[in-house]
N, C-alpha and C positions, 0 to 999 in steps of 0.2 A: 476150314476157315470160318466157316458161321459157329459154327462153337466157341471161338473163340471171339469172335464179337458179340453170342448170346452171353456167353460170361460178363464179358466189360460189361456191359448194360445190366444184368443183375447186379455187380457191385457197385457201378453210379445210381443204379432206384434202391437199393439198399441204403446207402449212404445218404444220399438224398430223403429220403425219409425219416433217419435218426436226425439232420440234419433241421429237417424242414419241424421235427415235434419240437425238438430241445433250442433252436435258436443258436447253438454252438457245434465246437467239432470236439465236444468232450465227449459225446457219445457215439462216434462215427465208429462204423462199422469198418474194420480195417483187411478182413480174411473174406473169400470168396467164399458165400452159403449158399446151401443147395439141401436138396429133400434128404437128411440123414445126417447133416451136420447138429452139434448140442454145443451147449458152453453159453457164457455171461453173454457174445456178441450176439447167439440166438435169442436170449433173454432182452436184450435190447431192441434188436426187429419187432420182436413182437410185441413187447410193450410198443412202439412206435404206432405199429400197424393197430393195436389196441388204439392208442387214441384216439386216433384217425378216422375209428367204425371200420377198416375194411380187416380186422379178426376178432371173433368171439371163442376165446378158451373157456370151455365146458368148466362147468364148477369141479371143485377137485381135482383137475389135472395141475400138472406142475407146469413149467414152462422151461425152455431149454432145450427145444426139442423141434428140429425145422422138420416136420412132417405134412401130410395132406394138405392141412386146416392152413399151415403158414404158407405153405404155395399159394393155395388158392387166393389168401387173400392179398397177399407179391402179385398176381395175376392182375386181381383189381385193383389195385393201388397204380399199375404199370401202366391199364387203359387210363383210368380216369387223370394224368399226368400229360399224357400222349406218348408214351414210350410203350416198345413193341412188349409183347408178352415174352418173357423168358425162360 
């Protein structure tokens, strides 16, 4: 059962944070992401999470790619909000 309410809450702070950079729900994240997911909705978290300060993609890397660097900073993004860490 907590699985499945750590999920919800990763896709509301997800959402929430496409949400909260763009001002719209043209960039809302609509697929459950998790450390190993790729594709434009990845591309979109992290731009978000880029605006924000809570990720810095190392020069030359691509983006598209929910790894370490984007959890950790879904981590910080999730205290500094008040919502649990997921």
């Amino acid at each position: 059962m907590k699985s499945i309410f750590s999920k919800i809450a990763l896709v509301v702070a997800v959402l929430a944070i496409a949400l909260s950079v763009t001002g719209s729900a043209s960039a809302a994240i609509t697929s459950y992401l998790t450390v190993g997911s790729t594709g434009p909705q990845v591309v979109e978290l992290q731009t978000a999470l880029e605006a924000q300060g809570y990720l810095v993609i190392p020069a030359g890397t691509a983006k598209g790619y929910f790894g370490a660097l984007t959890k950790a900073a879904v981590i910080k993004w999730q205290a500094a909000v008040g919502l649990p860490a997921t």
